[in-house]
N, C-alpha and C positions, 0 to 999 in steps of 0.2 A: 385408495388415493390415486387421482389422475399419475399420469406420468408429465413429471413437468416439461416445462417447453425447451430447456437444456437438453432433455435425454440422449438427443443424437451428438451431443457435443458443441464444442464452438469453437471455432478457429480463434487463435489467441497470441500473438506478439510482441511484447515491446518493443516500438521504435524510435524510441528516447525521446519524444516531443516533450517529456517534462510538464504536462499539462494536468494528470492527474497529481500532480506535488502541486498543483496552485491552487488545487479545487475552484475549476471553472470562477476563475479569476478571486475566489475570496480565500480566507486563511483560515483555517482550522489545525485542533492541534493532530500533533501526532504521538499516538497513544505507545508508551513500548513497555513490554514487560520484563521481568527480573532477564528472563534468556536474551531479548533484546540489547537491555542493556551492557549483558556479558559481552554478545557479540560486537557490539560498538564499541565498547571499552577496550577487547582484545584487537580491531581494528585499527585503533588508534594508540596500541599501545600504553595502554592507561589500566589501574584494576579500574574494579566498578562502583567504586565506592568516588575515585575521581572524574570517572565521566558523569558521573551523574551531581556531582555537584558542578560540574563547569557547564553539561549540556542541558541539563534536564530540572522541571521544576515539579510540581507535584498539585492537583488540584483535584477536589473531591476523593481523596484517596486514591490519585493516580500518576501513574509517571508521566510525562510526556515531555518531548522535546522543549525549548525554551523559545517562549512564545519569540517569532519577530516580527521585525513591520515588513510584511512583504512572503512571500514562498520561503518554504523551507533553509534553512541556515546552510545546506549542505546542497543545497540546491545550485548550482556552475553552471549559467546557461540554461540549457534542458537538458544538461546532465547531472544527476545523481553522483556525488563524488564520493559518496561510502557507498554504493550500490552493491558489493560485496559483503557487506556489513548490516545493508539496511533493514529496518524493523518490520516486524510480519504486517505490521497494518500496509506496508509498500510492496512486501512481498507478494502478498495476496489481491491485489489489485487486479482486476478487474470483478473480482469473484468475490463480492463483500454480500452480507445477506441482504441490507437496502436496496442495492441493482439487479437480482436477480429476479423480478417480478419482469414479467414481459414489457410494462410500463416503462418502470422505471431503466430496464437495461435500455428500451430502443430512445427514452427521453434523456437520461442520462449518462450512458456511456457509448453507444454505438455511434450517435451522430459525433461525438467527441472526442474520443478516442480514435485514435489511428491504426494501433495496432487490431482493433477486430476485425475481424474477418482475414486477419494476415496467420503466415506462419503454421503452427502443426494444428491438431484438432486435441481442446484436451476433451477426451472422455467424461463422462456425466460420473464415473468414482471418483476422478481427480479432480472435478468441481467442488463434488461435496469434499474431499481431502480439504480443500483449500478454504470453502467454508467452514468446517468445523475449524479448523488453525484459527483463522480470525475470530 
């Protein structure tokens, strides 16, 4: 198998534009699983069993945030206000397995995103770390 086109790494930082929570401008859900949930429940002080009937609905046999009209519920601005909290599908951002095709990263998220090319280099383990989590 070639060596992908990550192998040397990719410089990588959040800097809060908020624009991957809009999904280049449409809505999609946000997927969280049972640890997800935990952690946003213990975030907000809540068990899990009450954040997820306040926050979250369920569709095809999945959790997901609760759909709104517009970005994210938790979304301030282009700040993330559980960002401490938030669910691995935002943790893992940039590094989802749809954007890592040479295509779709330089179509997708490169012209997009702000933070790439900013910030530390993560290594080609810590891609895949971040892919397999997602």
């Amino acid at each position: 198998m070639p060596p992908k086109w990550w192998s040397n790494g990719i410089r990588f930082e959040c800097q809060g534009s908020g624009k991957c929570c809009v999904s280049r401008g449409t809505t999609g859900y946000v997927y969280l699983t049972l640890v997800d949930r935990q952690r946003l429940a213990k975030f907000f002080g809540l068990s899990t069993r009450e954040f997820t009937r306040r926050y979250c609905a369920k569709t095809h046999g999945q959790f997901h945030l609760v759909d709104t009209e517009g970005p994210c519920q938790f979304l301030e601005g282009t700040r993330c206000s559980v960002y401490d909290g938030r669910p691995t599908q935002c943790r893992t951002w940039p590094f989802w397995p749809e954007n890592m095709s040479p295509k779709a990263w330089n179509r997708d998220v490169a012209g997009f995103c702000p933070g790439v090319g900013k910030g530390r280099l993560w290594t080609a383990l810590e891609i895949q770390g971040e892919l397999d989590r997602g």
